[in-house]
C-alpha positions as CSV (number, residue, x, y, z in Angstrom):
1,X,26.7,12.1,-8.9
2,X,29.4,14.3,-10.1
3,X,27.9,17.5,-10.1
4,X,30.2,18.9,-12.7
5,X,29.9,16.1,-14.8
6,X,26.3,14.1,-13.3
7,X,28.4,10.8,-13.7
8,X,28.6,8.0,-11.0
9,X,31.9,8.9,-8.9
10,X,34.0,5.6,-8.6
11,X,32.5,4.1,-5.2
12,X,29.1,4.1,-6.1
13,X,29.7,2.6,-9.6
14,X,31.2,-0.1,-7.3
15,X,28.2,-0.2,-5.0
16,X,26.3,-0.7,-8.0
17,X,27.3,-3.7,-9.2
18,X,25.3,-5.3,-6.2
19,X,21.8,-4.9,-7.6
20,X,23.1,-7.4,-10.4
21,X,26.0,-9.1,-8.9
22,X,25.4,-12.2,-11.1
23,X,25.8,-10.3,-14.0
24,X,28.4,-8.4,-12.6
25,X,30.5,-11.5,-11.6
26,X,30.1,-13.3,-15.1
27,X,30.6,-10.3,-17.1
28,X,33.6,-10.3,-14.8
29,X,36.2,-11.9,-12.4
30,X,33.8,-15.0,-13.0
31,X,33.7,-14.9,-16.9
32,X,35.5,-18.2,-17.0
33,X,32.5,-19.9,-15.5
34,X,30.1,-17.7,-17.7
35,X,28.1,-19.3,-20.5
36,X,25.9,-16.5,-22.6
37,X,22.9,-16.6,-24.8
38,X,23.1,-16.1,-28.6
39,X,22.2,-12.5,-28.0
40,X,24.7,-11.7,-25.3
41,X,21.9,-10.2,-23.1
42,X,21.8,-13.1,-20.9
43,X,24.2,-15.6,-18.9
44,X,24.6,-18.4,-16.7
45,X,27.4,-20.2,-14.3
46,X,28.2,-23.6,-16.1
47,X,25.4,-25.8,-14.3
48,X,28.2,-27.6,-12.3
49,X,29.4,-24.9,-10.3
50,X,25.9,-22.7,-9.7
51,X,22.3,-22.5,-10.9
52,X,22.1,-19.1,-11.3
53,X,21.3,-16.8,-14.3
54,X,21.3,-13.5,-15.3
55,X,19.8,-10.9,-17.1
56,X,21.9,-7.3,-18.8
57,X,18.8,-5.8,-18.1
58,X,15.7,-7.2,-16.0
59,X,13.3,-4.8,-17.9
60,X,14.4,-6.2,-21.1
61,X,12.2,-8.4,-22.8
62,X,15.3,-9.6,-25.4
63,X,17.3,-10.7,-22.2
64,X,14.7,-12.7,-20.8
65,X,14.2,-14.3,-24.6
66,X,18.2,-14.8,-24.7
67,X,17.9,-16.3,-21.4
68,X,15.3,-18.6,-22.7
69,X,17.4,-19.3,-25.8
70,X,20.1,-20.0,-23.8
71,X,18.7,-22.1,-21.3
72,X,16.3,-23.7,-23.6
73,X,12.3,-24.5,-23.3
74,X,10.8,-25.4,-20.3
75,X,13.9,-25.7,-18.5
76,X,14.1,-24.1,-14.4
77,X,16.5,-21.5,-14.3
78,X,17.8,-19.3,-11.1
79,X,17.9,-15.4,-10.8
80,X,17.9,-13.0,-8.3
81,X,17.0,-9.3,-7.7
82,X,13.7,-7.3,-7.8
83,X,12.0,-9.5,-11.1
84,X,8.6,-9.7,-12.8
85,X,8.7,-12.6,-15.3
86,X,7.8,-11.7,-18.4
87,X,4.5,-13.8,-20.0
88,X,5.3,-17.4,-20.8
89,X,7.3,-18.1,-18.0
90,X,5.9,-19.7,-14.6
91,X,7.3,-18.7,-11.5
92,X,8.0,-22.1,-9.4
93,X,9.1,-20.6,-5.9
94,X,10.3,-17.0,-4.5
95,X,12.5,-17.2,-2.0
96,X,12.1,-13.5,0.1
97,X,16.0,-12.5,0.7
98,X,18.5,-10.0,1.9
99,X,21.7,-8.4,0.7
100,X,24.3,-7.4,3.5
101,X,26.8,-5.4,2.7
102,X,29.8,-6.5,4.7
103,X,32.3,-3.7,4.6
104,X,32.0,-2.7,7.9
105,X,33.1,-6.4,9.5
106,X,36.1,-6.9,11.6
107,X,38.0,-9.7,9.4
108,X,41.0,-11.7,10.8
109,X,42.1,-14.8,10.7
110,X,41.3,-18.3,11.7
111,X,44.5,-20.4,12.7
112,X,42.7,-23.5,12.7
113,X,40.7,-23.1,9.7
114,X,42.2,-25.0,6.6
115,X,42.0,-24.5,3.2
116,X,39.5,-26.3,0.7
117,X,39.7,-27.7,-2.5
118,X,38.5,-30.1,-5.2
119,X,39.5,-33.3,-2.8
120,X,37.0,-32.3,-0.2
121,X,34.4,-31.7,-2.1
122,X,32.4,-35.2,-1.4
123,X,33.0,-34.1,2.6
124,X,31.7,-30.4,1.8
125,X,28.5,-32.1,0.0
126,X,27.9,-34.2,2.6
127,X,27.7,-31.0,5.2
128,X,26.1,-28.8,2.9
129,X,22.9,-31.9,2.3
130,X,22.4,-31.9,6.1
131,X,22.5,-28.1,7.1
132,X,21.1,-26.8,3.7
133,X,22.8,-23.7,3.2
134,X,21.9,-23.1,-0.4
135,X,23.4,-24.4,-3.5
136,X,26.6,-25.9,-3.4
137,X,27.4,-28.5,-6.6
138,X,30.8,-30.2,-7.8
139,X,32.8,-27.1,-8.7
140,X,31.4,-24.5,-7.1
141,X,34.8,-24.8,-4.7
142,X,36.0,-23.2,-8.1
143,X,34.4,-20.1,-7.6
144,X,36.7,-18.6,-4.4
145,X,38.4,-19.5,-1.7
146,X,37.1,-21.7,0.9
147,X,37.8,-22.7,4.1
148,X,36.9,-25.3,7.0
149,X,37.0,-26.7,10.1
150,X,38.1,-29.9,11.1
151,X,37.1,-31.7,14.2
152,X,39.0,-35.5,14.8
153,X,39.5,-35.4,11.1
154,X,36.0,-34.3,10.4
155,X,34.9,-31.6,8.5
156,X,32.4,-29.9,11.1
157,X,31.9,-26.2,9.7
158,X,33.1,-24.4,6.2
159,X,32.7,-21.0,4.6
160,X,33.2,-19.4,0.7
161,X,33.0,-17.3,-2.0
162,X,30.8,-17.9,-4.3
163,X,29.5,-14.8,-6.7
164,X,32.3,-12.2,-7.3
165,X,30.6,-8.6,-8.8
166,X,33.8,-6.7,-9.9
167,X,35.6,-4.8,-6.1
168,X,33.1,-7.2,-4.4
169,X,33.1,-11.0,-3.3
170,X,30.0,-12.8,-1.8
171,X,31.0,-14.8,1.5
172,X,28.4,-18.0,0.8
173,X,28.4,-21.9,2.3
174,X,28.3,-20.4,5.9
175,X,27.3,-24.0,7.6
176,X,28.5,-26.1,10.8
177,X,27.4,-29.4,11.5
178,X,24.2,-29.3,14.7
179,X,26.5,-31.2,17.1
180,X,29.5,-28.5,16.7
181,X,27.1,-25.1,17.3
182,X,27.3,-23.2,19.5
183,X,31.1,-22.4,19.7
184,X,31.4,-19.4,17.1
185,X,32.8,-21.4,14.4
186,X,30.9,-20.3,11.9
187,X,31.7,-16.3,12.8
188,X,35.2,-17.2,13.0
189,X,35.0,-18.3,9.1
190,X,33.2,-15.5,8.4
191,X,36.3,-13.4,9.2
192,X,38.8,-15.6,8.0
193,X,37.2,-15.7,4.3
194,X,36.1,-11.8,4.6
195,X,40.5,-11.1,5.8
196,X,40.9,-12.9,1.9
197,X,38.8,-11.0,0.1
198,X,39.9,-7.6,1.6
199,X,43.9,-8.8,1.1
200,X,42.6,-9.3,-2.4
201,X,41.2,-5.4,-2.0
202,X,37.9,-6.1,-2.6
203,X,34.9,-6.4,-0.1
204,X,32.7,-8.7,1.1
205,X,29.1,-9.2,1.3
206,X,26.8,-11.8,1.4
207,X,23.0,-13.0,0.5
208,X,20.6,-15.1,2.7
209,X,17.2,-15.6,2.9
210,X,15.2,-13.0,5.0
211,X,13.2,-16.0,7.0
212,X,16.9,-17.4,8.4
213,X,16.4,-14.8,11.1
214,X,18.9,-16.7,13.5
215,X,21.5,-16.0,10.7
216,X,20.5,-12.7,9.4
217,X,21.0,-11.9,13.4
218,X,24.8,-13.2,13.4
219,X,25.8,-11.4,10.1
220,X,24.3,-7.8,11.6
221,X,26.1,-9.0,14.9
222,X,29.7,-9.3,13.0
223,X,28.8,-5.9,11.2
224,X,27.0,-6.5,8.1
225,X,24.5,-4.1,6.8
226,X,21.2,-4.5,5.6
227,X,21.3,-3.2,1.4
228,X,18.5,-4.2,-0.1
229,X,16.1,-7.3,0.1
230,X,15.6,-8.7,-3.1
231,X,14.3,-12.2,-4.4
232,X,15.6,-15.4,-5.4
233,X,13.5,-17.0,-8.0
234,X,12.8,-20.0,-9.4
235,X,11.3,-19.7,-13.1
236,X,10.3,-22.4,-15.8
237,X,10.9,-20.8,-19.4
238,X,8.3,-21.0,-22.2
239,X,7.4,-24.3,-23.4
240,X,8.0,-22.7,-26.6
């Protein structure tokens, strides 16, 4: 706080933005991919590039009805921070996570990373279905820029952005295929998508879920720091 003026000084509005950062990024550099409710109070990547939702305001009983309205009834939606469901709505799975703030990582390059785009998406899918990162769907490639590793023509490890909260961007689709572990690619992603987003000016971060221990490790090995741990849930809307 200001203490002439008890206002939020400019970094901290920008740290912020991380206890919503869907919100943040479709009432954002992501509004493109944003679809709202009726009400305004509620939002949604279009459902080919990521399942998630978001609320204005968690606490908010209107922005979990907008949600509703917007995703309509008994329909599985995606959000993500500290939530209680309001009544009506059943909680299908909590997925435990963490949020690392990533300003602190060495970026640089990767010289034998390559760029991604719409064409390899069928070769992304097929890495992402066997080393289950978290979501990845037709467009999410969209959503940032993404990178990978080729081996004999192969894709054999890739990286991304996927949710950008304004001065932020969330490094996301960290995978390598089991036969190539083992030899850093992964880290050396890591870098080479975090040296984007901070030629961009912005930082990185990223989300994963607190039982991946073995890649929670990595990330606070390359310099990420833990910010807060919130969940990832998996809600049904009223039936009605």
């Amino acid at each position: 706080m200001s203490p002439e003026s008890g206002t939020l000084c400019g970094s901290e509005v920008l740290d912020e933005v991380l206890d919503n950062p869907v919100w943040a990024a479709l009432t954002g550099p992501h509004r493109e991919f944003a679809e709202f409710g009726p009400a305004g109070l509620a939002a949604r990547y279009t459902l080919d590039t990521s399942p998630f939702s978001a609320l204005a305001d968690p606490q908010d009983p209107r922005a979990w009805a907008d949600l509703a309205a917007l995703a309509g009834p008994g329909q599985e939606v995606w959000v993500t921070g500290l939530l209680t469901p309001p009544p009506g709505w059943q909680t299908l799975v909590t997925v435990p996570g963490v949020q690392l703030d990533g300003r602190a990582v060495r970026a640089g390059a990767a010289p034998e990373a390559v760029p991604l785009g719409l064409a390899d998406v069928p070769e992304m899918l097929e890495l992402v279905g066997l080393t289950k990162p978290g979501p990845f769907l037709d467009r999410t490639v969209e959503l940032g820029t993404y990178l990978g590793i080729r081996h004999e023509g192969r894709l054999v490890a890739m990286a991304g952005e996927r949710m950008r909260p304004a001065g932020w961007s969330e490094i996301s689709a960290v995978c390598t295929h089991p036969d190539h572990r083992g030899r850093g690619l992964a880290a050396r992603l890591i870098r080479a998508v975090a040296a984007e987003v901070r030629e961009r000016g912005e930082r990185p971060f990223l989300h994963a879920a607190a039982a991946n221990t073995g890649a929670v490790r990595l990330y606070e090995s390359m310099g990420f720091t833990l910010r807060r741990s919130p969940l990832f849930l998996g809600v049904r809307t009223p039936a009605a």
